[in-house]
PyMOL Python script that loads the backbone (N, CA, C, O; Angstrom):
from pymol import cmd

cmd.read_pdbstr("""\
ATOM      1  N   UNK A   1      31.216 -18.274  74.099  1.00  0.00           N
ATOM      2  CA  UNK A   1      30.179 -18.849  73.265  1.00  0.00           C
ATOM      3  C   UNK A   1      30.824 -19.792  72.258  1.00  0.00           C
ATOM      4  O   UNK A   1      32.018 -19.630  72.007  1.00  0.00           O
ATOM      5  N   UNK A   2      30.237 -20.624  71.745  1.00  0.00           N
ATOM      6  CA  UNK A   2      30.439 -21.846  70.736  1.00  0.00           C
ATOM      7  C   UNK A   2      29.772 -21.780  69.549  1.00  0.00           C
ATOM      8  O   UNK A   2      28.623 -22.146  69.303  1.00  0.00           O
ATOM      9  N   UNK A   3      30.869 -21.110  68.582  1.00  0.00           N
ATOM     10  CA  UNK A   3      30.304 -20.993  67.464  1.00  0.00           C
ATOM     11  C   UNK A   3      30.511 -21.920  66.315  1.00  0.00           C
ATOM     12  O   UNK A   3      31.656 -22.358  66.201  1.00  0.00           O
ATOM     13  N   UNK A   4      29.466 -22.371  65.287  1.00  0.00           N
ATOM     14  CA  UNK A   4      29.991 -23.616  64.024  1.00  0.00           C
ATOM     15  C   UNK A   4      29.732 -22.429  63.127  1.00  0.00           C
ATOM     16  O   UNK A   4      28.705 -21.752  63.069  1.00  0.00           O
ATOM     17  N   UNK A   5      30.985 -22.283  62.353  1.00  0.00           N
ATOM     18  CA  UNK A   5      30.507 -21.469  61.130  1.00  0.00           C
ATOM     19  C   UNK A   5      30.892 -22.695  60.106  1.00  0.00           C
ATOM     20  O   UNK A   5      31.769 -23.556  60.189  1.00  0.00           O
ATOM     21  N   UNK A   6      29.726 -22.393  58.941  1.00  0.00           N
ATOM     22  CA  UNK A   6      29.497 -23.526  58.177  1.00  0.00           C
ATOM     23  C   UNK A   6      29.611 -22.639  56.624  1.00  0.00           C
ATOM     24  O   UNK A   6      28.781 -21.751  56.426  1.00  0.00           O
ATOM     25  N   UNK A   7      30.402 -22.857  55.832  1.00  0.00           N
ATOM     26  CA  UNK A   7      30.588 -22.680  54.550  1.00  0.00           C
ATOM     27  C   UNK A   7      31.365 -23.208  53.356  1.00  0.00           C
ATOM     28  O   UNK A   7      32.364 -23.882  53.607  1.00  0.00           O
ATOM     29  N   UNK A   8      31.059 -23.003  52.180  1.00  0.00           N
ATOM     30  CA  UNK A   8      31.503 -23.450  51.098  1.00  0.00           C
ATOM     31  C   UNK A   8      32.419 -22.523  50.501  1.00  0.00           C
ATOM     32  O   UNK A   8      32.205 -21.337  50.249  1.00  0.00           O
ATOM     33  N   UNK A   9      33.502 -23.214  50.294  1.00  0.00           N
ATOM     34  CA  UNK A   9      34.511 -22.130  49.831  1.00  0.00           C
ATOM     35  C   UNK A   9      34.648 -22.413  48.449  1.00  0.00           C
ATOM     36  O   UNK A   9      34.735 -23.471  47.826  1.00  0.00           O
ATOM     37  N   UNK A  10      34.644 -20.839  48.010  1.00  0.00           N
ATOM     38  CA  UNK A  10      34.698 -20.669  46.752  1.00  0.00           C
ATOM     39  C   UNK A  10      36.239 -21.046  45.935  1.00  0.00           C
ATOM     40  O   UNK A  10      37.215 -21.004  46.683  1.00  0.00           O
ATOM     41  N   UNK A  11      36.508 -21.404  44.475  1.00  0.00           N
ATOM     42  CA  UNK A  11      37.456 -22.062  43.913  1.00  0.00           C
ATOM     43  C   UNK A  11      38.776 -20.977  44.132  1.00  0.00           C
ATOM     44  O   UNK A  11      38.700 -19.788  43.821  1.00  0.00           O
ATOM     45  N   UNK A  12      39.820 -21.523  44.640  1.00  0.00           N
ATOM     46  CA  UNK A  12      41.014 -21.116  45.113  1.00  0.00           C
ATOM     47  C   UNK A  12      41.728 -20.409  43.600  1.00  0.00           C
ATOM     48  O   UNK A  12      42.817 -19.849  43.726  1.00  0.00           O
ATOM     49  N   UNK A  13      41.293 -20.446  42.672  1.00  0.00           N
ATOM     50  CA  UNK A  13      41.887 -19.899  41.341  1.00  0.00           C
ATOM     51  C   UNK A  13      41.253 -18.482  41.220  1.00  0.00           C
ATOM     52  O   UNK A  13      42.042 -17.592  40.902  1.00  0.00           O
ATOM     53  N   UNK A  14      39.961 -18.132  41.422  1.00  0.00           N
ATOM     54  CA  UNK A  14      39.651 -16.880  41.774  1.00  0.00           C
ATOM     55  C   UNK A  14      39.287 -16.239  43.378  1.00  0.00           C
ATOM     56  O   UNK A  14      38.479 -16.690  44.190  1.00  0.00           O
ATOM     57  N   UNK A  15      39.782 -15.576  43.450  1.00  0.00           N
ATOM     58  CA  UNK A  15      39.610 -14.664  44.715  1.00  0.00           C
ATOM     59  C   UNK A  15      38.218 -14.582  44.978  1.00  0.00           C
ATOM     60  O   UNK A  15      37.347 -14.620  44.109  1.00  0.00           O
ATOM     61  N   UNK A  16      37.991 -14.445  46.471  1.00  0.00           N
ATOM     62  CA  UNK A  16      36.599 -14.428  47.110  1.00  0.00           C
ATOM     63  C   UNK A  16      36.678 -13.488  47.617  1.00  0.00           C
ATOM     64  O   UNK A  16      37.780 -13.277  48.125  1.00  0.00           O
ATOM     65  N   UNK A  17      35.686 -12.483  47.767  1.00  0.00           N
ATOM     66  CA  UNK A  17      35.531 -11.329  49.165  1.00  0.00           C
ATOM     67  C   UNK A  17      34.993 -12.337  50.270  1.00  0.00           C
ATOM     68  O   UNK A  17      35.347 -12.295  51.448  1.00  0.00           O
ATOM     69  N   UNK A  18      33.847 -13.493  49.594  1.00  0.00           N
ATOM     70  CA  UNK A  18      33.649 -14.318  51.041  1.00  0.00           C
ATOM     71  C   UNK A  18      34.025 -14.910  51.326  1.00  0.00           C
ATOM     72  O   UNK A  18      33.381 -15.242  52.321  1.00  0.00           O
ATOM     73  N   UNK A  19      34.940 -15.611  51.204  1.00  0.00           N
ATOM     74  CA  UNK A  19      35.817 -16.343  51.835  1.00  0.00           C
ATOM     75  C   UNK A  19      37.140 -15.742  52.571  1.00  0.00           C
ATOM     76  O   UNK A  19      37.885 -16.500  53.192  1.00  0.00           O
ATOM     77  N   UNK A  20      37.368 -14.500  52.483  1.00  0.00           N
ATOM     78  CA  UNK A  20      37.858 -13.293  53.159  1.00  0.00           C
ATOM     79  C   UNK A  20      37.372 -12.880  54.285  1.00  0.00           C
ATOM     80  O   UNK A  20      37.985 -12.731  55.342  1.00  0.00           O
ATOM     81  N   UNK A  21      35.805 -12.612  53.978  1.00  0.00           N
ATOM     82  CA  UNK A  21      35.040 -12.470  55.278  1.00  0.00           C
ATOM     83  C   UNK A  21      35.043 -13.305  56.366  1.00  0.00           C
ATOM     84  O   UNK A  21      35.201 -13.150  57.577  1.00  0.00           O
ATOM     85  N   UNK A  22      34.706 -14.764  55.212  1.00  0.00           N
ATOM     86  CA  UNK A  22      34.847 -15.800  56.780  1.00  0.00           C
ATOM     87  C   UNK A  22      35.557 -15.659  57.227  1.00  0.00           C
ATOM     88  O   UNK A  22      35.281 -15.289  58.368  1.00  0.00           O
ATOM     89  N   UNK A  23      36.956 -15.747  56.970  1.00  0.00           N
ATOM     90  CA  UNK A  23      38.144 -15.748  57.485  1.00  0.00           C
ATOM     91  C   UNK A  23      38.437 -14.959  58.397  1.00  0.00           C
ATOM     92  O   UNK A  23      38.841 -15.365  59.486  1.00  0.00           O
ATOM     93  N   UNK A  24      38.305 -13.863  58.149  1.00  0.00           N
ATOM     94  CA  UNK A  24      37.848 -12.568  59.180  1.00  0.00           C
ATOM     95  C   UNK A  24      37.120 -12.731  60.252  1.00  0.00           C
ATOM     96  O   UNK A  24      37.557 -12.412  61.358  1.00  0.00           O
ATOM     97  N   UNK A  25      35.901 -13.255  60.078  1.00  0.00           N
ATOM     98  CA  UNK A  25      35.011 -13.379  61.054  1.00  0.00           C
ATOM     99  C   UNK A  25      35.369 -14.366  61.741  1.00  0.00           C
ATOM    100  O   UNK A  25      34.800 -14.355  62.832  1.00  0.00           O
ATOM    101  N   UNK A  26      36.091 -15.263  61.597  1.00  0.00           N
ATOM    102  CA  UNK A  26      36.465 -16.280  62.394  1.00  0.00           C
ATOM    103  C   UNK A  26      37.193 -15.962  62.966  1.00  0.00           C
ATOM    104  O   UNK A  26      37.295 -16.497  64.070  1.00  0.00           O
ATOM    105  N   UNK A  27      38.017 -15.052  62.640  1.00  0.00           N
ATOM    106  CA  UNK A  27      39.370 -14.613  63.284  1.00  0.00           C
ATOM    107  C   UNK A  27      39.008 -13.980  64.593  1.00  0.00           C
ATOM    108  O   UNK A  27      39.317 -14.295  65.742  1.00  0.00           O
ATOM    109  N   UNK A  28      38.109 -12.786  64.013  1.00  0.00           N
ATOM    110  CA  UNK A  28      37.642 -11.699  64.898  1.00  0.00           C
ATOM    111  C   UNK A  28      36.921 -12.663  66.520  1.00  0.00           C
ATOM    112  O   UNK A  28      37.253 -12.607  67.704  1.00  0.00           O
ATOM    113  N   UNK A  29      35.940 -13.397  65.845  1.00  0.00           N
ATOM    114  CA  UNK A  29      35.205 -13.956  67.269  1.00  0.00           C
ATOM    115  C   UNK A  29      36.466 -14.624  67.969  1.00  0.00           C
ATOM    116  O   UNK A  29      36.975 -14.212  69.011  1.00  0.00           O
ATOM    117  N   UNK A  30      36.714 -15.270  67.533  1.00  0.00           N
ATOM    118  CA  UNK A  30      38.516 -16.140  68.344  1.00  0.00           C
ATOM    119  C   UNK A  30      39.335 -15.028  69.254  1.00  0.00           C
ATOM    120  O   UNK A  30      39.838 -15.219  70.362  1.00  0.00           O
ATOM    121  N   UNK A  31      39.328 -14.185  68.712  1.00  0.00           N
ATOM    122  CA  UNK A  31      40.020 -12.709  68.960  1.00  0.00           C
ATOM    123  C   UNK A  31      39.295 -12.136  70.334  1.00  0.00           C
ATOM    124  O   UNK A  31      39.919 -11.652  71.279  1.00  0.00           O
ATOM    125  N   UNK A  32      38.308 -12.239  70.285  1.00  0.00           N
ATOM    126  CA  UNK A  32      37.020 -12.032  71.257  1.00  0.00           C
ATOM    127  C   UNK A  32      36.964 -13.125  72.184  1.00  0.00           C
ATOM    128  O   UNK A  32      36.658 -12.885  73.351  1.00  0.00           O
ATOM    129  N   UNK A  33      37.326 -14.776  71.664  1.00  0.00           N
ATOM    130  CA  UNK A  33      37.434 -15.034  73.206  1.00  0.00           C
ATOM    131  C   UNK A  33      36.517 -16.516  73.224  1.00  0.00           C
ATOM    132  O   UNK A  33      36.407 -17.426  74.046  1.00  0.00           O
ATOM    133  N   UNK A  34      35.820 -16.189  71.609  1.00  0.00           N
ATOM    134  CA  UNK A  34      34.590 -17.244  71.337  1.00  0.00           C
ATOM    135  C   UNK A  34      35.492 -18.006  70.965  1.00  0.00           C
ATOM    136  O   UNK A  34      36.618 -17.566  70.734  1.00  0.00           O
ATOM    137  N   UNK A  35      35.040 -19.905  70.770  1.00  0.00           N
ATOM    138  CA  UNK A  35      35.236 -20.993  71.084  1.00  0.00           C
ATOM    139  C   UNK A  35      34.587 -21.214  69.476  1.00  0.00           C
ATOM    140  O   UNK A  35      33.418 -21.591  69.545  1.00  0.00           O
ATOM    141  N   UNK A  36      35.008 -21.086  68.283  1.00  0.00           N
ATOM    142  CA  UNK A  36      34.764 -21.077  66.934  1.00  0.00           C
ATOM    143  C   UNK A  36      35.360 -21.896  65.787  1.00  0.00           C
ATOM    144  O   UNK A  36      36.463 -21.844  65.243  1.00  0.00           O
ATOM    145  N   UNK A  37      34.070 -22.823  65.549  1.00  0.00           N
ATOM    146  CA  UNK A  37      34.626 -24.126  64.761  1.00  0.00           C
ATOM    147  C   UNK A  37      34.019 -23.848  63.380  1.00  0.00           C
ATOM    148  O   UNK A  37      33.052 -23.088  63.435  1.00  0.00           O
ATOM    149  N   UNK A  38      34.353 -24.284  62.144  1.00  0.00           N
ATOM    150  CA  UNK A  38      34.273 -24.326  60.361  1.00  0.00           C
ATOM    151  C   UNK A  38      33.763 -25.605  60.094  1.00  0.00           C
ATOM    152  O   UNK A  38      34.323 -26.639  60.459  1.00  0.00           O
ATOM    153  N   UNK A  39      32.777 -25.561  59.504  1.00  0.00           N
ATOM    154  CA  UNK A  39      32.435 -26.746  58.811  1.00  0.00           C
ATOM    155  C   UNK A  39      32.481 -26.121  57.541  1.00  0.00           C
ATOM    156  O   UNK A  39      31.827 -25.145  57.175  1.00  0.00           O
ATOM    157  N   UNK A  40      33.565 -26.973  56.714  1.00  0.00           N
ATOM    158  CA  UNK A  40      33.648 -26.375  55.391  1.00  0.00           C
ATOM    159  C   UNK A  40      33.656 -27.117  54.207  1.00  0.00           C
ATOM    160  O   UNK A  40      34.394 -28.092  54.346  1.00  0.00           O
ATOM    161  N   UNK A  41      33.175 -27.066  53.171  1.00  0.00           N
ATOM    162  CA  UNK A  41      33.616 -27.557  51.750  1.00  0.00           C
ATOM    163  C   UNK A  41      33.919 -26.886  50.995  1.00  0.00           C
ATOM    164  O   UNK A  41      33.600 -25.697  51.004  1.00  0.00           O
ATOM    165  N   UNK A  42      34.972 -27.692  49.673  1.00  0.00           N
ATOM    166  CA  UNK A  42      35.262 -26.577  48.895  1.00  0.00           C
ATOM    167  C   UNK A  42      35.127 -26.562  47.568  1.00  0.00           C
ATOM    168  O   UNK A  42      35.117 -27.697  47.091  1.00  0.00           O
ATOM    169  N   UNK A  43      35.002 -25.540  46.658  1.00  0.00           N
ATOM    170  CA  UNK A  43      34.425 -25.863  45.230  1.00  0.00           C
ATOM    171  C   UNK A  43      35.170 -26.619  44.659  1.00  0.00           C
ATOM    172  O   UNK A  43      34.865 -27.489  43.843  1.00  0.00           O
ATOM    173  N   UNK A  44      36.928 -26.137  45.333  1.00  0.00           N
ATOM    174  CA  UNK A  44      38.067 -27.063  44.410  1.00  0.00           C
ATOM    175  C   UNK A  44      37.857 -28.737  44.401  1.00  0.00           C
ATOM    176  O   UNK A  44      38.387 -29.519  43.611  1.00  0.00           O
ATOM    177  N   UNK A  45      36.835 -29.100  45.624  1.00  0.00           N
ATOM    178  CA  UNK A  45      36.758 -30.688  45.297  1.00  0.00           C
ATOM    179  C   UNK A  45      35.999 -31.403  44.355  1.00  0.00           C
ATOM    180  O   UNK A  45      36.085 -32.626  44.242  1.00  0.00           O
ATOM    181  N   UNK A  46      34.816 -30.271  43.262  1.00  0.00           N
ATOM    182  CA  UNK A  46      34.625 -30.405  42.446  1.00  0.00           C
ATOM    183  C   UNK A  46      35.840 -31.283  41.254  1.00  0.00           C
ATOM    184  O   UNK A  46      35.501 -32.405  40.878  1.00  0.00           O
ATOM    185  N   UNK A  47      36.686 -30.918  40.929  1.00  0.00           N
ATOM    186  CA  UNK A  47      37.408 -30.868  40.048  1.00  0.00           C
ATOM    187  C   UNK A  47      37.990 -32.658  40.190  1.00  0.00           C
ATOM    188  O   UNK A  47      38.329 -33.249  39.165  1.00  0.00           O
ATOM    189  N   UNK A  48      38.022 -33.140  41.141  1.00  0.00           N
ATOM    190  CA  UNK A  48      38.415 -34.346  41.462  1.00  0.00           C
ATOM    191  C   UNK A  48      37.264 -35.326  41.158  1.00  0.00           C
ATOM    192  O   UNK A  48      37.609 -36.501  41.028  1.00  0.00           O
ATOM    193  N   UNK A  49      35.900 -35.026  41.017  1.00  0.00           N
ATOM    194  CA  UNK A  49      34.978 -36.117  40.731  1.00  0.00           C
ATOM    195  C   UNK A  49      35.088 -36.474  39.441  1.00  0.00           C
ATOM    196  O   UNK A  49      35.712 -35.985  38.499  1.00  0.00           O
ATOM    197  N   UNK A  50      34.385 -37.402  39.551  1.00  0.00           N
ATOM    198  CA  UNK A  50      34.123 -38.347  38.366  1.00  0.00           C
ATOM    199  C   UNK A  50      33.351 -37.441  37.223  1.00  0.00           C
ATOM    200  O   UNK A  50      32.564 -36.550  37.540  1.00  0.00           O
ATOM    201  N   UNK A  51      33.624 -37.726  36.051  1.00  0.00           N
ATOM    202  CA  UNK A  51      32.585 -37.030  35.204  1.00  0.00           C
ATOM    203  C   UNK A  51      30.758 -37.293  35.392  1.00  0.00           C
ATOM    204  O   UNK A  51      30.021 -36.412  34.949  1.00  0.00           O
ATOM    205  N   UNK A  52      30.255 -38.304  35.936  1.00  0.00           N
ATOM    206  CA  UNK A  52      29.149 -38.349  36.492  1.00  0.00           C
ATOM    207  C   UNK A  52      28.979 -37.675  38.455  1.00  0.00           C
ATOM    208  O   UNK A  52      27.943 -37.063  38.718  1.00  0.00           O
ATOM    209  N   UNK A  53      29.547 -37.785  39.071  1.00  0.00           N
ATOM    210  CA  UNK A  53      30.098 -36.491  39.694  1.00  0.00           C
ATOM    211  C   UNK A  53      29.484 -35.319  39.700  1.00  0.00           C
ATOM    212  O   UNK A  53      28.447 -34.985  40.272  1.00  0.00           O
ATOM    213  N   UNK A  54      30.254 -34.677  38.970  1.00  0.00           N
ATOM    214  CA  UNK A  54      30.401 -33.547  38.463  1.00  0.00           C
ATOM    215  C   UNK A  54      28.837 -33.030  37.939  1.00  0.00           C
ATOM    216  O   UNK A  54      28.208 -32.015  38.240  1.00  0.00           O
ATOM    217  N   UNK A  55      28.506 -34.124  37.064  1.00  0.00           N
ATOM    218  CA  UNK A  55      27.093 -33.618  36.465  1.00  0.00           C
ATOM    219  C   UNK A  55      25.968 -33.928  37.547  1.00  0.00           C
ATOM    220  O   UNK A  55      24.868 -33.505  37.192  1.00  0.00           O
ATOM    221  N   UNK A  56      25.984 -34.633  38.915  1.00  0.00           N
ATOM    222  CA  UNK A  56      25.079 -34.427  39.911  1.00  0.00           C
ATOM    223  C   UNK A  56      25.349 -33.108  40.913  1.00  0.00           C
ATOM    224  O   UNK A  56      24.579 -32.841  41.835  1.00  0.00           O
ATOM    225  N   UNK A  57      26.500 -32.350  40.620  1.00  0.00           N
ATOM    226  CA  UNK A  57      26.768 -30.996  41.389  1.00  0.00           C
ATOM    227  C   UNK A  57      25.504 -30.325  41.644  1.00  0.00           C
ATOM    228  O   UNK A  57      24.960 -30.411  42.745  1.00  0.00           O
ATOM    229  N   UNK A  58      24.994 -29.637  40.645  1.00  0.00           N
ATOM    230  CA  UNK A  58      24.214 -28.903  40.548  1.00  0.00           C
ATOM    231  C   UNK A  58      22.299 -29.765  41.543  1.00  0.00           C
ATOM    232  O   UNK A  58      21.372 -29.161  42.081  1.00  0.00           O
ATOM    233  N   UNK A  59      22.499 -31.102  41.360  1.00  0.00           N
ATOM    234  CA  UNK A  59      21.057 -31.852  42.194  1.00  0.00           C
ATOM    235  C   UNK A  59      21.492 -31.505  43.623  1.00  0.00           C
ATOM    236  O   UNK A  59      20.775 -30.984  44.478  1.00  0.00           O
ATOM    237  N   UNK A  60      22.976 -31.928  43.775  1.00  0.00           N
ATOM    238  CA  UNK A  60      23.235 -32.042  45.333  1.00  0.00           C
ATOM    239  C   UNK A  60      23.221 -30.891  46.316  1.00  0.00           C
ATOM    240  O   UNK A  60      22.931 -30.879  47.512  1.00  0.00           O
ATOM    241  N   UNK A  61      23.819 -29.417  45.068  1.00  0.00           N
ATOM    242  CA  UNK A  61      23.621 -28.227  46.121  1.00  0.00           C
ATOM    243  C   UNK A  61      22.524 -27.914  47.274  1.00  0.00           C
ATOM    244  O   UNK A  61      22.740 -27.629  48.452  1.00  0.00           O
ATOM    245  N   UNK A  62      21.133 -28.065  46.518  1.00  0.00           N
ATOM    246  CA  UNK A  62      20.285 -27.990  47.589  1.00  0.00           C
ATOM    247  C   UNK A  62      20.042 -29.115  48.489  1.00  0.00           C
ATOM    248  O   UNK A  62      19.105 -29.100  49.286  1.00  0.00           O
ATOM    249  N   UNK A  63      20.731 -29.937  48.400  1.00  0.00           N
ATOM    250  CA  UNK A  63      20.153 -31.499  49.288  1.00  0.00           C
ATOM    251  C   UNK A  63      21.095 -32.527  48.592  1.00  0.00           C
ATOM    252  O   UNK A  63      21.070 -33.123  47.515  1.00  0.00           O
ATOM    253  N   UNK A  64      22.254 -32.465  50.063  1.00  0.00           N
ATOM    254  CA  UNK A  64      23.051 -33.747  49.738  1.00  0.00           C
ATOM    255  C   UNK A  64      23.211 -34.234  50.821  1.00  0.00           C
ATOM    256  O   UNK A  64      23.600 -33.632  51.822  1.00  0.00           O
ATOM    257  N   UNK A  65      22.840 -35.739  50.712  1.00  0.00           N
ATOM    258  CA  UNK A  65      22.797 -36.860  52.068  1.00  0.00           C
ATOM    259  C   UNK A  65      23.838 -36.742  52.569  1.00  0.00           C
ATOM    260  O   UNK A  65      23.837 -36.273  53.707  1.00  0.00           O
ATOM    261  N   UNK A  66      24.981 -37.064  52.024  1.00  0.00           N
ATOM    262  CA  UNK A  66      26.289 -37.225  52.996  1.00  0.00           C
ATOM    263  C   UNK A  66      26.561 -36.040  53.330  1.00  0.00           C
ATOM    264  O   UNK A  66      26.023 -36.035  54.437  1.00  0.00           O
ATOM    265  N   UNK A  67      27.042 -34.909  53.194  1.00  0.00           N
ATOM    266  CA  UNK A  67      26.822 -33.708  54.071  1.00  0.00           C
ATOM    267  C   UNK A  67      26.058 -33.441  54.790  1.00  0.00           C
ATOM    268  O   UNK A  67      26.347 -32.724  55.748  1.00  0.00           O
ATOM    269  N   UNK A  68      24.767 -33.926  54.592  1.00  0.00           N
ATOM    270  CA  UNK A  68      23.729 -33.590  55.825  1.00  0.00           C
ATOM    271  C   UNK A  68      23.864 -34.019  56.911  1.00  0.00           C
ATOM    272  O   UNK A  68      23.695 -33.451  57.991  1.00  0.00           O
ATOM    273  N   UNK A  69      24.438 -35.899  56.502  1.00  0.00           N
ATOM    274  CA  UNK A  69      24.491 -36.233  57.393  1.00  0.00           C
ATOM    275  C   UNK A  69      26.292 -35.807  58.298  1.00  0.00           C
ATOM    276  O   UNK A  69      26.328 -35.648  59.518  1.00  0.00           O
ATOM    277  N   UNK A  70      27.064 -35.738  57.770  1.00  0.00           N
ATOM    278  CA  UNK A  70      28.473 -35.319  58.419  1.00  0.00           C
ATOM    279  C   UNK A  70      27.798 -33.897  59.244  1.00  0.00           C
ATOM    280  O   UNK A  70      27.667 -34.045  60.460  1.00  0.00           O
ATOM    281  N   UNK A  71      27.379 -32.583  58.680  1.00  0.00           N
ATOM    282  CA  UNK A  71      26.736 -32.046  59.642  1.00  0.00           C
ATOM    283  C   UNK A  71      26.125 -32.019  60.324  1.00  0.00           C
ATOM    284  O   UNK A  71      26.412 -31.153  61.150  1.00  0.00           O
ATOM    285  N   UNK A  72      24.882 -32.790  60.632  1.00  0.00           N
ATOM    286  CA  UNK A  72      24.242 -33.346  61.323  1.00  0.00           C
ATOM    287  C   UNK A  72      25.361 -34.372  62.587  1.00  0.00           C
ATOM    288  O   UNK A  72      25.053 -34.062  63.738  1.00  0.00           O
ATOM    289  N   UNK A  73      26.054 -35.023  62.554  1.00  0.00           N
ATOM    290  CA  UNK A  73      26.853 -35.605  63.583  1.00  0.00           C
ATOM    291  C   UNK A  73      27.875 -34.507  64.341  1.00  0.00           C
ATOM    292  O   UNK A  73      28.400 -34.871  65.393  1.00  0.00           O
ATOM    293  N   UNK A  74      28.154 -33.210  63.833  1.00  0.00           N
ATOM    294  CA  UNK A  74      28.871 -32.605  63.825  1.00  0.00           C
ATOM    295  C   UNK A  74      28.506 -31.726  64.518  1.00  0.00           C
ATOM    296  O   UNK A  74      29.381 -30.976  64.948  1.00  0.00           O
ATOM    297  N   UNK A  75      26.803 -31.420  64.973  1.00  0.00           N
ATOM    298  CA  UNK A  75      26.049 -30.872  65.651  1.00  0.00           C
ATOM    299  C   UNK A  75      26.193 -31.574  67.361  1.00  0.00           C
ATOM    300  O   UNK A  75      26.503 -31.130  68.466  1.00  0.00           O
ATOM    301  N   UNK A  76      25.732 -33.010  66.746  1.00  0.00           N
ATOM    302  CA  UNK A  76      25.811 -33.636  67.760  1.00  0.00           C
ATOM    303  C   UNK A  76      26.554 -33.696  68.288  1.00  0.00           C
ATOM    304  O   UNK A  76      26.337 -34.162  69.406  1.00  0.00           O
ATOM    305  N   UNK A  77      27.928 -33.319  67.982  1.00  0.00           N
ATOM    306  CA  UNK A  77      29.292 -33.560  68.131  1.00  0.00           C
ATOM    307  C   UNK A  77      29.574 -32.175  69.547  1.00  0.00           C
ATOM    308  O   UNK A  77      29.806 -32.040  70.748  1.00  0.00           O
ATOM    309  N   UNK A  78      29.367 -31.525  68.448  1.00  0.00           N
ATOM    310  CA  UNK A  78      29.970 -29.872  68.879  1.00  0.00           C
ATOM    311  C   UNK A  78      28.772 -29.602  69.699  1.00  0.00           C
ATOM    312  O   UNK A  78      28.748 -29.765  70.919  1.00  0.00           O
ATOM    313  N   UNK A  79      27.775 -29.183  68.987  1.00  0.00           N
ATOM    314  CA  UNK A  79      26.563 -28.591  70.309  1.00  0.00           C
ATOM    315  C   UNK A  79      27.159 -27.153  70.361  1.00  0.00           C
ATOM    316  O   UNK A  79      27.723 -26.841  71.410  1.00  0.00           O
ATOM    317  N   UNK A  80      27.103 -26.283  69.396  1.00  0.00           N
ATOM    318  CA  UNK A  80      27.457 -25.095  68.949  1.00  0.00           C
ATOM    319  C   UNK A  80      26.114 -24.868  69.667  1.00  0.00           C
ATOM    320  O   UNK A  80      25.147 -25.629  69.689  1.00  0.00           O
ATOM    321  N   UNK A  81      26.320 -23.130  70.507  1.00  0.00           N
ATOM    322  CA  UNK A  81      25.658 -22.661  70.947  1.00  0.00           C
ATOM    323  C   UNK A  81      24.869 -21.487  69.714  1.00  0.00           C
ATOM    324  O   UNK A  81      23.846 -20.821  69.877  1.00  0.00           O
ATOM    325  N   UNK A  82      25.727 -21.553  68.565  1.00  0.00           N
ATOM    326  CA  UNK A  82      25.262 -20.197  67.451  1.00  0.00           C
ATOM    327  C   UNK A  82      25.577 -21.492  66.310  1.00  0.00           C
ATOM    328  O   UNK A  82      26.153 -22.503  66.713  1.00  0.00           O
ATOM    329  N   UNK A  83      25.120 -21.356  64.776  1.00  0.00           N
ATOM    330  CA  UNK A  83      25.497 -21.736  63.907  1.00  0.00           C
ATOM    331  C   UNK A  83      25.274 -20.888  62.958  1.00  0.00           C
ATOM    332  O   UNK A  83      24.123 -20.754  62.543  1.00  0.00           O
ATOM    333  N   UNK A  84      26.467 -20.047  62.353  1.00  0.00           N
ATOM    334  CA  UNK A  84      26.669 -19.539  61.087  1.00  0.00           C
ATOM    335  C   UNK A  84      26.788 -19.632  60.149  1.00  0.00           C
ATOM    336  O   UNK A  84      27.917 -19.583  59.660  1.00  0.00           O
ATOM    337  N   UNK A  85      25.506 -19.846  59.282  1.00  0.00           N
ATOM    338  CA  UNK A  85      26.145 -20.388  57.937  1.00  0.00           C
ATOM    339  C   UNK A  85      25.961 -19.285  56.537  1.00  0.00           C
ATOM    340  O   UNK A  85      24.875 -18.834  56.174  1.00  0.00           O
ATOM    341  N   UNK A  86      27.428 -18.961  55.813  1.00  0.00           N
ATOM    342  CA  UNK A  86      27.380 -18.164  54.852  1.00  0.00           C
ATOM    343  C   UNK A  86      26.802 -18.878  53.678  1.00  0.00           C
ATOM    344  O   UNK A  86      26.269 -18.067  52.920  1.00  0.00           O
ATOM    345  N   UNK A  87      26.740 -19.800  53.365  1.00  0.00           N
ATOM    346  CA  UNK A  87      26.451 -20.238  51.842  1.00  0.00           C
ATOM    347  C   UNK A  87      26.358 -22.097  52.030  1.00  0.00           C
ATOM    348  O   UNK A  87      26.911 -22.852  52.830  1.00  0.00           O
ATOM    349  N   UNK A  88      25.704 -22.267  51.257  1.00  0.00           N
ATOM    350  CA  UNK A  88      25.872 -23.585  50.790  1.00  0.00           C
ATOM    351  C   UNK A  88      26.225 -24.234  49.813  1.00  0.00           C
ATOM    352  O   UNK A  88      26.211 -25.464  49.851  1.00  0.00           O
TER     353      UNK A  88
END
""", "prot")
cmd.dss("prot")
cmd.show_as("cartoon", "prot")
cmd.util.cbc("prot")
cmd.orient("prot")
């Protein structure tokens, strides 16, 4: 099976249990035999924007064009038979 697991990784300065999990779970299906791809972002790229940036974080979480659209091609791309997504 062809899996896209899709998540946002939490900031590398504090520890995640979910980002543990993914990791895990990705591992595990691979382990199993499944065909398992990450679409990921990460909080740490916060820290690199612009100070206007930064203050559209919070509009873009629920609805941001350029991610939609990179996932969206990425669909098209892959044609994941499952898509997992932990968080946005």
């Amino acid at each position: 099976m062809h899996i896209l697991v899709v998540h946002n990784r939490y900031s590398s300065a504090q520890p995640s249990g979910e980002n543990k999990v993914v990791d895990q779970e990705v591992g595990l299906l691979r382990a199993a035999g499944h065909r398992v791809e990450v679409f990921e972002r990460r909080s740490d790229e916060i820290g690199a924007l612009s100070l206007p940036g930064k203050a559209a974080v919070p509009l873009l979480v629920p609805w941001n064009p350029a991610v939609r659209r990179e996932l969206a091609a990425r669909l098209r791309t892959e044609r994941p038979d499952v898509v997992h997504i932990h968080n946005v």
